[in-house]
C-alpha positions, 0 to 999 in steps of 0.5 A: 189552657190559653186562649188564641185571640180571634181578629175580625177581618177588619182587625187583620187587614189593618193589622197587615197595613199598619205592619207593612206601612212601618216595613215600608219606612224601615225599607226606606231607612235602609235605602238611605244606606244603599249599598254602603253595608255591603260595600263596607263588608266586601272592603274589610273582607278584601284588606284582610286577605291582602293582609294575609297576603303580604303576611306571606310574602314578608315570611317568604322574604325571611325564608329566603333571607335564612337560605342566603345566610345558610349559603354564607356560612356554607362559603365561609367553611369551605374558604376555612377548608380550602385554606386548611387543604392549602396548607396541607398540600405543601407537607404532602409525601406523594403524588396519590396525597397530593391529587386527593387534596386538590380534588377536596380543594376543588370540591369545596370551590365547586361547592362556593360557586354553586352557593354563590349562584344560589345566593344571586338567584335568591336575592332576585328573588327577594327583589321580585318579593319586595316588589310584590310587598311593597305593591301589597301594602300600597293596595292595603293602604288604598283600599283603608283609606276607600273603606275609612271614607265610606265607613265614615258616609255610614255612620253618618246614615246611621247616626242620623236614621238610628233614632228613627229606625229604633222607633219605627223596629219597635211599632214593627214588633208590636204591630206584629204582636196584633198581627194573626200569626198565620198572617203573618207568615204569609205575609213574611213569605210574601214581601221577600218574594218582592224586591219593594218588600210591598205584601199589601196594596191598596187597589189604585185605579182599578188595578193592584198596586202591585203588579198592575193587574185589573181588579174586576168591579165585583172584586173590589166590591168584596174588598171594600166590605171587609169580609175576607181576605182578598189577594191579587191573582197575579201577584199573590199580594193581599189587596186593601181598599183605598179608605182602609188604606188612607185610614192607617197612619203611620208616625 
């Protein structure tokens, strides 16, 4: 059966410190970065749907492009037809065979008109459809070279914070690891709730160096001896002494 480890007091308050004095350095790497990451993300995310985009478009283009063809043969035949009919009507025997020619002749001359405006409004339409592309690949091309500049600035970020940030993930570890785990769960719940990942504070001229509330002298008697934890009873923050505070160093 293993045994749980039991962490004085003052054990768990410098384990708290020391985790939050790394977070704190991890916090400013990641400050160094901005919003660069998401900036990244949202560029990648919007090219590829503008690639997607114009995907549909050049299949669009194609479609119509098959249509006309279609049109084309279509007036091809009825020419072939209407020529054939032609010749016909000069061997005609009476008026009845004479007039069911022309209508077939008429027909098929319908038909070439009516394929011949199909074509027309079809090729105003891969006009408009080129335009449409053509815009697309230029925004493509835009938004690249926005996302290549500001990928560029990232990796610059990284490649100059990564050893620090590997060296500092790997104190956060282990510091967790001398951490009281039920600590450490409110201590995780605590910084995510706050927008300076701040979980622990030192008392800063008798108030939190949180949210600023006044901390009563007897309060921050209690801190100072180490005999329990105390929090803030605004913020919810776990209050340390200054001496304990000033006592952690983080390399």
């Amino acid at each position: 059966m293993s045994t749980v480890k039991e962490y004085s007091v003052q054990e768990k308050l410098t384990g708290l410190v020391t985790l939050q004095k790394i977070d704190s350095k991890l916090d400013e790497l990641k400050v160094l970065k901005g919003e660069l990451p998401m900036e990244v993300a949202d560029l990648e995310d919007e090219i590829q749907g503008l690639h997607a985009r114009q995907t549909r478009i050049e299949e669009e283009i194609n479609g119509i492009t098959e249509f006309i063809e279609q049109k084309k043969e279509l007036i091809k035949e009825s020419g072939g037809l209407v020529k054939k009919y032609e010749k016909q009507s000069n061997n005609v025997k009476n008026n009845r065979e004479f007039e069911a020619i022309n209508k077939e002749i008429e027909m098929q001359q319908l038909e070439v008109k009516l394929a011949e405006k199909h074509i027309k409004d079809a090729t105003d339409e891969i006009s408009e459809k080129a335009i449409a592309l053509e815009k697309a690949k230029k925004t493509i091309a835009a938004k690249e070279g926005i996302l290549n500049t500001k990928k560029e600035e990232l990796e610059k970020i990284i490649a100059s914070t990564e050893k620090e940030e590997k060296h500092f993930n790997k104190m956060a570890a282990e510091a967790k690891d001398s951490v009281d785990p039920r600590l450490l769960t409110s201590y995780s719940k605590i910084r995510h709730s706050y927008r300076n990942g701040l979980a622990v504070v030192q008392v800063e001229r008798d108030a939190c160096g949180g949210c600023f509330y006044a901390i009563p002298p007897q309060k921050q008697s209690e801190i100072r001896q180490h005999k329990k934890i105390m929090v803030c009873e605004n913020c919810g923050r776990v209050l340390v002494d200054t001496d304990l505070h000033a006592a952690v160093e983080i390399k």
